[in-house]
C-alpha positions as CSV (number, residue, x, y, z in Angstrom):
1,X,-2.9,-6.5,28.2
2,X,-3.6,-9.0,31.2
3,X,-2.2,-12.4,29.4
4,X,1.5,-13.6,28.4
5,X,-0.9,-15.4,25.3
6,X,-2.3,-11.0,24.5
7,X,0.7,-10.3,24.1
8,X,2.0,-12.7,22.1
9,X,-0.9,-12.3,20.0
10,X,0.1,-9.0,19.6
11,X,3.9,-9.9,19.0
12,X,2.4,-12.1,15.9
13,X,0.1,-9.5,14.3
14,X,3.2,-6.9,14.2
15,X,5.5,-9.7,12.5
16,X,2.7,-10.9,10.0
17,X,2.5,-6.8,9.0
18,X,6.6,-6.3,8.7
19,X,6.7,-9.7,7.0
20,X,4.7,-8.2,4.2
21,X,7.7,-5.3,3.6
22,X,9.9,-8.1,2.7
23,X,11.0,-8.0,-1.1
24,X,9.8,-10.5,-3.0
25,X,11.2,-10.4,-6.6
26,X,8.1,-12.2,-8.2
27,X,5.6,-10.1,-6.1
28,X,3.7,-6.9,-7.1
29,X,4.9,-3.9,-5.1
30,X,2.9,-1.5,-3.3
31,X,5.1,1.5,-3.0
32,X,3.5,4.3,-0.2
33,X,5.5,7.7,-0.8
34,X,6.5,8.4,2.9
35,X,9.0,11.3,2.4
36,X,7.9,14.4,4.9
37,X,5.5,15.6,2.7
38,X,3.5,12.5,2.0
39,X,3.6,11.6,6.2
40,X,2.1,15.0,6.9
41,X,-0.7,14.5,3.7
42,X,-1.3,11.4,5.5
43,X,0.3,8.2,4.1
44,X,0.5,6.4,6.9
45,X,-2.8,5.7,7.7
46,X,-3.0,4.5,3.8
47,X,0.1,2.6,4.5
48,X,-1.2,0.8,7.3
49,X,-4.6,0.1,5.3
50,X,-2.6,-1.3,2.8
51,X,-1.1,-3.5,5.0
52,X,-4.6,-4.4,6.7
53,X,-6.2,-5.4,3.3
54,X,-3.8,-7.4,2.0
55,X,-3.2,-9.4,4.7
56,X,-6.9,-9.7,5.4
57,X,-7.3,-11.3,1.9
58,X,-4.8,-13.8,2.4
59,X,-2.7,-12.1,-0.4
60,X,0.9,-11.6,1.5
61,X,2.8,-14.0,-0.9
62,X,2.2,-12.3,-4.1
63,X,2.2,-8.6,-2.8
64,X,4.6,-6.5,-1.1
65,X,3.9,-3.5,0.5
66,X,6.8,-0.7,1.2
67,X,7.5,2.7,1.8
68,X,10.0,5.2,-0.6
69,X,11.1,8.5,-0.3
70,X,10.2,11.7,-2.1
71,X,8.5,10.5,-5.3
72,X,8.7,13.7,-6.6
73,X,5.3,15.1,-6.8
74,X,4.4,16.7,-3.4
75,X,0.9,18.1,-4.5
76,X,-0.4,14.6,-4.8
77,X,0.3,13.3,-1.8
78,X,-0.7,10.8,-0.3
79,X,1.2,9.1,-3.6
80,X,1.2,5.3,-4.2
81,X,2.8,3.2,-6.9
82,X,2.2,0.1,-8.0
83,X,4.4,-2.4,-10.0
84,X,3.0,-5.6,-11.1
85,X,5.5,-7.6,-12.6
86,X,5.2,-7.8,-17.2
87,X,2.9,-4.6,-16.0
88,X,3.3,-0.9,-16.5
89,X,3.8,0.9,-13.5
90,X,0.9,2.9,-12.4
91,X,0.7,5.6,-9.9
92,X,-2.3,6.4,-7.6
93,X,-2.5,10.2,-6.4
94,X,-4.3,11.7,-3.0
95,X,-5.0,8.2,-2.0
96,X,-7.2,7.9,0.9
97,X,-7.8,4.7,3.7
98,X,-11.1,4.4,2.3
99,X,-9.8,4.2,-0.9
100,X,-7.5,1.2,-0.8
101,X,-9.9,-1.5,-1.1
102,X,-11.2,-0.7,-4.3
103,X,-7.2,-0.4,-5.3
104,X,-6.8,-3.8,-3.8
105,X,-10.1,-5.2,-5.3
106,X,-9.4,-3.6,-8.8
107,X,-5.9,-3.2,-9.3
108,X,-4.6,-5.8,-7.6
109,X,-6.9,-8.9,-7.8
110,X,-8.3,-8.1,-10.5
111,X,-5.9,-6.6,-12.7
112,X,-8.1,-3.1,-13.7
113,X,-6.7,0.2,-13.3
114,X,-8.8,2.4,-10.8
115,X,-8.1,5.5,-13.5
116,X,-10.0,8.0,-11.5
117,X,-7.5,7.6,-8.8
118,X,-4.8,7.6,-11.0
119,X,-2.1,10.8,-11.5
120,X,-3.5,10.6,-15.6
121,X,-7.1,11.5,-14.4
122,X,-6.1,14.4,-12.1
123,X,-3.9,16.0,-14.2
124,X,-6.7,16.1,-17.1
């Protein structure tokens, strides 16, 4: 950092990230498991790529992204949910970064299930 205007920049890009944690009653909700066992599988990277992606596509009105505690199913981890409002909830298991795009994409834009990634397809 060598400018009063970097850091600013830097100031902005943090606040446009925590603004997308705020609730939003009429939103979807992108819920990131980060109880101790989901942190240690890793869901803060998926967190943050969550936040990234979103953001990226202009999409911060309509979705917000959050953490939770223990969802309950430690194996899984990395563990995401997702509620879309009039929508059934649907949760996403041993999510990866280089997953979420395709979550976005599908899911979220487009309304489609990723089922492969779903806790219904591992458990088969």
């Amino acid at each position: 950092m060598k400018s009063l205007a970097e850091l600013q920049a830097i100031r902005d890009r943090a606040k446009a990230q925590l603004d997308l944690r705020k609730e939003n009653p009429n939103a979807a909700r992108v819920l990131v498991g980060m109880a101790t066992c989901g942190i240690a599988a890793g869901a803060r990277p998926v967190l943050n790529a969550f936040t990234e992606e979103i953001t990226k596509r202009g999409m911060t009105d309509s979705i917000t992204v959050t953490q939770t505690g223990c969802i309950g199913i430690c194996q899984y981890e990395p563990v995401v949910e997702i509620e879309v409002p009039g929508e059934e909830k649907v949760t996403y298991v041993k999510v990866a970064p280089e997953m979420v795009p395709r979550i976005v994409n599908d899911h979220l834009v487009n309304h489609n299930v990723v089922t492969e990634y779903t806790i219904g397809a591992i458990k088969k």
